[in-house]
Chimera marker file (.cmm) of the C-alpha trace (Angstrom):
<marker_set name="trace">
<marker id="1" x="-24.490" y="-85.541" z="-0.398" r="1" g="1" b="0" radius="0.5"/>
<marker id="2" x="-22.650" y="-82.486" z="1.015" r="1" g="1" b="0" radius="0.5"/>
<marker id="3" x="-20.406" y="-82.183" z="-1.064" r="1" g="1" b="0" radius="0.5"/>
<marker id="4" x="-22.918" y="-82.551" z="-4.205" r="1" g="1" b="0" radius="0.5"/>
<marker id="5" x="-24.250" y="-79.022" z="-2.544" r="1" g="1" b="0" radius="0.5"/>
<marker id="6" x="-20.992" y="-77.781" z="-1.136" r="1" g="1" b="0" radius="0.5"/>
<marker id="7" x="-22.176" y="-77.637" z="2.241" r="1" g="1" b="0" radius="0.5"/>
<marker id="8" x="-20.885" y="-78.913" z="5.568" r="1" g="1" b="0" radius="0.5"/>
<marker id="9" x="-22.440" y="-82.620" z="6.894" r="1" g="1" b="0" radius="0.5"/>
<marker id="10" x="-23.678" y="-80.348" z="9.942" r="1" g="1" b="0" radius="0.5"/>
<marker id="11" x="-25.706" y="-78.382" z="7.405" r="1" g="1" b="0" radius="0.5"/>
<marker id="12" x="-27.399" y="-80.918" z="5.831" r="1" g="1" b="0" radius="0.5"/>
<marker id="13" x="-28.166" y="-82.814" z="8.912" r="1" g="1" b="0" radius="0.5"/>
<marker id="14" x="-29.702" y="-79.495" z="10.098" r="1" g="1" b="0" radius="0.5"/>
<marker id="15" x="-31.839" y="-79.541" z="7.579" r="1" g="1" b="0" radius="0.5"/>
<marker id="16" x="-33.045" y="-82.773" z="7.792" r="1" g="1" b="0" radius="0.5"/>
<marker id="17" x="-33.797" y="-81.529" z="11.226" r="1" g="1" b="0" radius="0.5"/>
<marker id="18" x="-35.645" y="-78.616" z="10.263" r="1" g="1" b="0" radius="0.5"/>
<marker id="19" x="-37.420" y="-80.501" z="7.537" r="1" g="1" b="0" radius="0.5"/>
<marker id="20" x="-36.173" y="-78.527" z="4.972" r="1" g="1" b="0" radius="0.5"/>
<marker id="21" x="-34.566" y="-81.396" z="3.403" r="1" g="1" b="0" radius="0.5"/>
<marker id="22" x="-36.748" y="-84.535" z="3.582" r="1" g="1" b="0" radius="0.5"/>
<marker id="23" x="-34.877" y="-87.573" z="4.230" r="1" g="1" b="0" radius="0.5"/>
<marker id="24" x="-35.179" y="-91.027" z="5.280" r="1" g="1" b="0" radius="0.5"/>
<marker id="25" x="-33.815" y="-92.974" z="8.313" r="1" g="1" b="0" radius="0.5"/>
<marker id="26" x="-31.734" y="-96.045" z="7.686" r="1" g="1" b="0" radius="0.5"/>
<marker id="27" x="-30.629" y="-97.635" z="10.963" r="1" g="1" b="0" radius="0.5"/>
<marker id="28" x="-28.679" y="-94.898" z="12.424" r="1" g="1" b="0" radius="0.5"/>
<marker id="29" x="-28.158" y="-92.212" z="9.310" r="1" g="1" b="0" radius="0.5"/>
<marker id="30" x="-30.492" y="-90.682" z="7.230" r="1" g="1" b="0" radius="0.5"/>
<marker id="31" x="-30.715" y="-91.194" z="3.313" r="1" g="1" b="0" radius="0.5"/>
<marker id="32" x="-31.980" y="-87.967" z="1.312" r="1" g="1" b="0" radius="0.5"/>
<marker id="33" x="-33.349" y="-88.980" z="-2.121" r="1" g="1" b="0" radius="0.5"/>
<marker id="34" x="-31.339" y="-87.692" z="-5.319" r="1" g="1" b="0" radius="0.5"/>
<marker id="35" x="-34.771" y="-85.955" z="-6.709" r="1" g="1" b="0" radius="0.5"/>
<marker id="36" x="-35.629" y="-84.090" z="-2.871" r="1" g="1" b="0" radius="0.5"/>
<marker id="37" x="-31.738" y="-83.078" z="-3.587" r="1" g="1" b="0" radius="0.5"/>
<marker id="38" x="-32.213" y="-81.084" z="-6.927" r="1" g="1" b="0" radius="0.5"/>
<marker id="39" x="-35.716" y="-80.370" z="-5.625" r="1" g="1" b="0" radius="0.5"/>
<marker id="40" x="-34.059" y="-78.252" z="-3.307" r="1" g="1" b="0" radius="0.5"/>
<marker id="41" x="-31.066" y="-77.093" z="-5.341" r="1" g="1" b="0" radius="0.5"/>
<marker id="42" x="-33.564" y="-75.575" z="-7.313" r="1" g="1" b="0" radius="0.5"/>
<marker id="43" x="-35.515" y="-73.503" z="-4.832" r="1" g="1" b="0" radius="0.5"/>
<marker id="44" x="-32.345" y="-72.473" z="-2.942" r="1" g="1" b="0" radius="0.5"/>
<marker id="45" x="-31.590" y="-69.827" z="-5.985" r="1" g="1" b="0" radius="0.5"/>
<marker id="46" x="-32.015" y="-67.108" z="-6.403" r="1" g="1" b="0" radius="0.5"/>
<marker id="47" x="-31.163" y="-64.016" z="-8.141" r="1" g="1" b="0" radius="0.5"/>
<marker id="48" x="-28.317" y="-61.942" z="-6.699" r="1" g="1" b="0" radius="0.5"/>
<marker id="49" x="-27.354" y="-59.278" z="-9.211" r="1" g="1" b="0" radius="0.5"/>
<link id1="1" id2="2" r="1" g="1" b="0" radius="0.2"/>
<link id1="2" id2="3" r="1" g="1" b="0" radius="0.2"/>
<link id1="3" id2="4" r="1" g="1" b="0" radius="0.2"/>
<link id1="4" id2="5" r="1" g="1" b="0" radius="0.2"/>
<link id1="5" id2="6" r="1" g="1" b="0" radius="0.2"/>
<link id1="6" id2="7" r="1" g="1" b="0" radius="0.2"/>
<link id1="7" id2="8" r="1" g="1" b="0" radius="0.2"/>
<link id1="8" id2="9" r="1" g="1" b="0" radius="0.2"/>
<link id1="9" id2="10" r="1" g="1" b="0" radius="0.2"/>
<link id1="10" id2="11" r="1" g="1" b="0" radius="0.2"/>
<link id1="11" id2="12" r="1" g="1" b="0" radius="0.2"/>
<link id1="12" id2="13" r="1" g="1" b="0" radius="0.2"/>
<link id1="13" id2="14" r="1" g="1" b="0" radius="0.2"/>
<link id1="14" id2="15" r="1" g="1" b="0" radius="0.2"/>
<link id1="15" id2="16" r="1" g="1" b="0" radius="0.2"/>
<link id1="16" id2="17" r="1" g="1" b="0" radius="0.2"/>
<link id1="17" id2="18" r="1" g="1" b="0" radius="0.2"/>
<link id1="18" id2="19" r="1" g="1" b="0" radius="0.2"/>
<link id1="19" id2="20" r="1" g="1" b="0" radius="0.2"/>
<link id1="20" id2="21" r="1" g="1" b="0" radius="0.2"/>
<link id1="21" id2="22" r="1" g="1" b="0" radius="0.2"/>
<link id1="22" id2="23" r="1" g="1" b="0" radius="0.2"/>
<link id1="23" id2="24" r="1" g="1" b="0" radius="0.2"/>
<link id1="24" id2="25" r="1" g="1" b="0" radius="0.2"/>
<link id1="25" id2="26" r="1" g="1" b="0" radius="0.2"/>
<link id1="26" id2="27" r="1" g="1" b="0" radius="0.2"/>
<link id1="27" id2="28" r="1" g="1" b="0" radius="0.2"/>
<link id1="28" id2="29" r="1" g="1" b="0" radius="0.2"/>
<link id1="29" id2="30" r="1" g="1" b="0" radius="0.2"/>
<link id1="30" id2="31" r="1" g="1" b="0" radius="0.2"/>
<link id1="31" id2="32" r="1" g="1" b="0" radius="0.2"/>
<link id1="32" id2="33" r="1" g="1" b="0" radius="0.2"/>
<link id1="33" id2="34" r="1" g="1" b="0" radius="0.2"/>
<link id1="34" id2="35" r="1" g="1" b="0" radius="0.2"/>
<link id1="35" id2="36" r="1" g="1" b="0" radius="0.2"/>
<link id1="36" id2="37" r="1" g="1" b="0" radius="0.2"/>
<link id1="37" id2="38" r="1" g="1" b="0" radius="0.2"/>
<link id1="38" id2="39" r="1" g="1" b="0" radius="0.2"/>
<link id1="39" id2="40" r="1" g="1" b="0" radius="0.2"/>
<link id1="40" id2="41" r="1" g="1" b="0" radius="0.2"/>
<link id1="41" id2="42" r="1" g="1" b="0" radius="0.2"/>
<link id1="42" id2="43" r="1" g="1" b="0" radius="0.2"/>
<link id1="43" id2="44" r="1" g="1" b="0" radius="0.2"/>
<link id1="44" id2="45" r="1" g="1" b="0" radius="0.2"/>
<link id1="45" id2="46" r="1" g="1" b="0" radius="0.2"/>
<link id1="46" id2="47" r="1" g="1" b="0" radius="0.2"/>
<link id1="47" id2="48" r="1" g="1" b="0" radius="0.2"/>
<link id1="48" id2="49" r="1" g="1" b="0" radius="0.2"/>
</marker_set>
């Protein structure tokens, strides 16, 4: 999942932290569903020029 957002796995398990991401725990890891993944692809734009 990090690298479908180009991020580091610290950054996306701080924001499963933060519950900016949701996620779900499985055993000891945490699954993030595809659709909370573009969900927040798409909110995490914005317009810089």
């Amino acid at each position: 999942m990090a690298g479908l957002i180009r991020v580091s796995k610290m950054t996306v398990y701080r924001l499963v932290h933060s519950g900016e991401l949701p996620a779900v725990r499985v055993g000891r890891s945490f699954r993030v569903p595809e659709n909370e993944v573009h969900a927040y692809l798409e909110n995490a734009y914005y317009n810089a020029g």
